[in-house]
C-alpha positions in Angstrom: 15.6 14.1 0.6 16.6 13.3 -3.1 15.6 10.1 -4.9 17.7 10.5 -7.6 20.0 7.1 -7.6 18.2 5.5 -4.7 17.5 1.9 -5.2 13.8 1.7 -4.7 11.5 -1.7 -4.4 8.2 -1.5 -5.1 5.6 -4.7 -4.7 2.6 -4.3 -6.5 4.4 -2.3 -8.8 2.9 -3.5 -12.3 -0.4 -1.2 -11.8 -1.9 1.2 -9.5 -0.5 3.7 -6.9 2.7 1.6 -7.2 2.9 2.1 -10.7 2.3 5.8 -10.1 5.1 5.9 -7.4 7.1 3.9 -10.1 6.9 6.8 -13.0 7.1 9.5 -10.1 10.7 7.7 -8.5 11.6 6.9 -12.1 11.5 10.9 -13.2 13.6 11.4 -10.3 16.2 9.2 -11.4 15.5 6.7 -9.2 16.4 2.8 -9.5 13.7 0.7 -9.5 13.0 -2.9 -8.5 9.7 -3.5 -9.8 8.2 -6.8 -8.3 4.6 -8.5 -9.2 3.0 -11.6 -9.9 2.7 -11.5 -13.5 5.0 -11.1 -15.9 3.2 -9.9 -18.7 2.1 -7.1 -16.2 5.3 -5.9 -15.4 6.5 -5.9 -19.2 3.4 -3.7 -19.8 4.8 -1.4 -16.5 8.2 -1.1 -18.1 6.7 0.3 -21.3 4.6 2.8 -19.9 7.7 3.6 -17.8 10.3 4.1 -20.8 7.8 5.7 -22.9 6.9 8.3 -20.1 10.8 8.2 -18.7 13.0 7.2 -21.7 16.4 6.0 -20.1 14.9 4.5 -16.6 16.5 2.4 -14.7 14.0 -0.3 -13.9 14.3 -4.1 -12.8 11.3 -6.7 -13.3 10.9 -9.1 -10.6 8.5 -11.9 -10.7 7.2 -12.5 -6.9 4.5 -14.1 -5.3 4.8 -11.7 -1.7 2.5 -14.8 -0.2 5.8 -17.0 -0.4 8.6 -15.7 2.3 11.3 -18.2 0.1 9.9 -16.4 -2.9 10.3 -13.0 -1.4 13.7 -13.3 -0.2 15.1 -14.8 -3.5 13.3 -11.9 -5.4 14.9 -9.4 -3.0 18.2 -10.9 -3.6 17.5 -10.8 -7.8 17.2 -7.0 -7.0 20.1 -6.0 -5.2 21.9 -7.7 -7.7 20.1 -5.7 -10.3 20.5 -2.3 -8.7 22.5 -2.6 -4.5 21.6 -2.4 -1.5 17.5 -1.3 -0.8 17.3 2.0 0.0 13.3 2.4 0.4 10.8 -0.6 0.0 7.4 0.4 -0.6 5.1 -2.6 -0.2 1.8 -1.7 -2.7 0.8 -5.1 -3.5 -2.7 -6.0 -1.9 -5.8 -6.9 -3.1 -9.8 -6.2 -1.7 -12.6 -8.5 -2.2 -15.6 -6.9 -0.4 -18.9 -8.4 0.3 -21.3 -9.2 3.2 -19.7 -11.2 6.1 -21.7 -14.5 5.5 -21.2 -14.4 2.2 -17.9 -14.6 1.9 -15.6 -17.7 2.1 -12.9 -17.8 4.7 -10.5 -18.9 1.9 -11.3 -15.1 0.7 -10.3 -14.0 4.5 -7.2 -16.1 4.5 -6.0 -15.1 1.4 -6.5 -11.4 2.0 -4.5 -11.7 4.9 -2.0 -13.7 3.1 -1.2 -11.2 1.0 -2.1 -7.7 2.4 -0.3 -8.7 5.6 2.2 -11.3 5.3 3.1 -9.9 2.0 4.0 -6.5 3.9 5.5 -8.5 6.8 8.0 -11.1 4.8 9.3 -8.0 2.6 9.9 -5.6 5.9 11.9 -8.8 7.2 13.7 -9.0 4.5 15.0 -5.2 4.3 15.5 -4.3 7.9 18.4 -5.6 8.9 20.6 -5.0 5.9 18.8 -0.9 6.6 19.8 -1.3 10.1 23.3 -2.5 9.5 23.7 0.4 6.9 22.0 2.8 9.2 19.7 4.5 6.6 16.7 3.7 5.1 12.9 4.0 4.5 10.1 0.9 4.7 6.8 2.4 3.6 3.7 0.7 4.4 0.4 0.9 2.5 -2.4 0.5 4.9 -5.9 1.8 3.8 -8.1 4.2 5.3 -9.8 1.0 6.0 -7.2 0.2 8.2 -8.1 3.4 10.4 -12.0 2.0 11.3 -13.7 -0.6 10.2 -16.3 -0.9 7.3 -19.4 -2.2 6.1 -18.2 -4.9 3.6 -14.9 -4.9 4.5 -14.6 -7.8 6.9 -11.9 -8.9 5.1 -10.2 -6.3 3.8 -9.9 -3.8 6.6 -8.5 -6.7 9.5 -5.7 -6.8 7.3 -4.9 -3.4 6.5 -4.9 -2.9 10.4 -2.8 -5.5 10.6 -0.4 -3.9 8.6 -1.4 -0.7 10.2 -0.2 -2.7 14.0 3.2 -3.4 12.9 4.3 -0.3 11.3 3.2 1.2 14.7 4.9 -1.3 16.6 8.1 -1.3 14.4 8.3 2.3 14.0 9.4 2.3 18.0 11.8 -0.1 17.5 13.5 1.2 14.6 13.7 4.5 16.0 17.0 5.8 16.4 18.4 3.2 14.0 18.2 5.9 10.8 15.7 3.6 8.8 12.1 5.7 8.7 8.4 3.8 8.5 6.2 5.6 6.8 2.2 4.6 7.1 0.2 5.1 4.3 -3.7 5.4 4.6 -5.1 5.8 1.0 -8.8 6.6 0.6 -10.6 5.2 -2.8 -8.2 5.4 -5.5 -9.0 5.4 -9.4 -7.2 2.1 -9.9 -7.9 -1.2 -11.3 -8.2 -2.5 -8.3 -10.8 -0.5 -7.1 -12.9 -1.3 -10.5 -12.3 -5.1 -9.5 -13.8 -4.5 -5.8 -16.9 -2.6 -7.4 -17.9 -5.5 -9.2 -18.6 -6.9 -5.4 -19.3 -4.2 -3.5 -22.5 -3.7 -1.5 -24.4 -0.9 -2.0 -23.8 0.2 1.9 -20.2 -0.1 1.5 -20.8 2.3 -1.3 -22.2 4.6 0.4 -19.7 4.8 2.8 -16.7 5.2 1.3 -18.5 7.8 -1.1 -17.6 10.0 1.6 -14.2 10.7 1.0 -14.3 11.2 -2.2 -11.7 8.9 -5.3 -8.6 10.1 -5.6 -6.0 9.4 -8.5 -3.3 6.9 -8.0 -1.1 10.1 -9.0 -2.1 12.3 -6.2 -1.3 9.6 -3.9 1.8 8.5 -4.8 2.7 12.5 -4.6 1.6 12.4 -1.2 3.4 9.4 0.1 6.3 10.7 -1.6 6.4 13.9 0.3 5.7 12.2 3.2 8.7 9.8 2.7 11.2 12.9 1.8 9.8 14.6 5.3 10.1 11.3 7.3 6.7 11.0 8.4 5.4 8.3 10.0 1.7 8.8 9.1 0.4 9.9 5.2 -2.8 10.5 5.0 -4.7 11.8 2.0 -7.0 14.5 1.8 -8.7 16.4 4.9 -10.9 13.2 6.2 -8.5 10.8 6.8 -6.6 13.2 7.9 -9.2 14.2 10.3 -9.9 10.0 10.9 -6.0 9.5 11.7 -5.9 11.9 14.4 -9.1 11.9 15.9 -10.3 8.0 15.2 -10.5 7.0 18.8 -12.2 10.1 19.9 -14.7 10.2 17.0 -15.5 6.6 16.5 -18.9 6.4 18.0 -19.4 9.5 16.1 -18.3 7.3 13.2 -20.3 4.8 13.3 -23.6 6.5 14.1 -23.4 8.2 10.5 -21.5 5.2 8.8 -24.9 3.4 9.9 -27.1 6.2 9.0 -25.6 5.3 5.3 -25.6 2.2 5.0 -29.8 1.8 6.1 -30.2 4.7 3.5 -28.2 2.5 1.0 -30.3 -0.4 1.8 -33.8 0.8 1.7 -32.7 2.1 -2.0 
């Protein structure tokens, strides 16, 4: 499968693995839809993009993904820009970990808001004009948080299987249709993200997710992007999550006997 004059949408697009999978589309001459909350953001994105891809075809989107109105005007703003979607990727989420009492449920609610309904409201938007057209691709970033759930991430990982739930579920029903779904389970990823959710982070939850090692926004756009050529349902970076996607049910007591081993050895620290 060949990028090169596919119009691609990318939420969260401004930083992170969506900005990695930006400059990665881009050098494949892929047209880009870049869409983000902040402006100033995206005209940072579109630097680094020309600078690194001189010539790229790139539109910036303003879009709050918590707002379906918003969504649906933005989507309209891009195939204006740059046709018909041919692959939405839906990067845009944030993390705020902590321990469960601790946290506010306005931090639960507007996780959800955004890593959830922010996925959901942009797949609405694509799939029928895909399934009209008969081609396309809808990728999902999930987390490997969305595979089991983990200390500190009471927030976070509810909504990334949320995300993980409907790509399942709509994977059936579009199959046969020619539009792909693609799942993406990232582990820790060298982003500014991640430096944000350190600054909260319980030591446990540390611990934990130590395990599988950080991983650059590069490698993980590379691997979502094979993944989207070969028409994969599941991505899944690196042996462990690998591992955790195919095995999860089998191995989660397994799973959480050592993820509880850690987190008392994080503690007593």
């Amino acid at each position: 499968m060949s990028f090169r004059g596919q119009h691609v949408l990318i939420t969260g697009g401004s930083s992170g693995i969506g900005l990695a999978l930006a400059l990665q589309l881009a050098s494949e001459g892929a047209k880009l839809s870049l869409l983000a909350r902040d402006p100033r953001k995206l005209e940072a994105a579109k630097n680094v993009l020309l600078e690194k891809v001189p010539g790229a075809n790139v539109a910036l989107i303003p879009c709050d993904v918590t707002k379906q109105a918003d969504v649906g005007d933005s989507f309209g703003a891009a195939e204006k820009a740059n046709g018909p979607i041919d692959i939405l990727i839906t990067s845009a989420g944030i993390a705020r970990p902590g321990y469960f009492g601790e946290l506010p449920i306005e931090v639960h609610e507007r996780t959800m808001a955004v890593n959830y309904f922010g996925t959901l409201y942009c797949v609405k938007a694509v799939t029928p004009g895909m399934v009209g057209r008969g081609r396309g691709s809808i990728v999902m970033i999930s987390s490997g948080a969305g595979l089991v759930g983990l200390f500190g991430y009471t927030a976070y990982s509810p909504s990334k299987f949320a995300v993980r739930g409907l790509a399942e579920s709509l994977r059936g029903e579009l199959a046969g249709t020619g539009v792909a779904v693609t799942l993406v389970y990232p582990p820790d990823t060298d982003t500014p993200q991640l430096a944000d959710e350190n600054l909260t982070k319980p030591l446990e939850t540390k611990a934990i997710t130590a395990e599988g090692g950080l991983w650059t926004a590069d490698d993980v756009a590379k691997a979502t992007l094979d993944g989207v050529r070969a028409r994969r349902f599941e991505v899944a970076p690196g042996f462990q999550l690998w591992a955790l996607s195919w095995l999860h049910s089998l191995i989660a007591p397994l799973l959480r006997w050592r993820f509880d081993r850690l987190a008392a050895g994080a503690k007593k620290r």
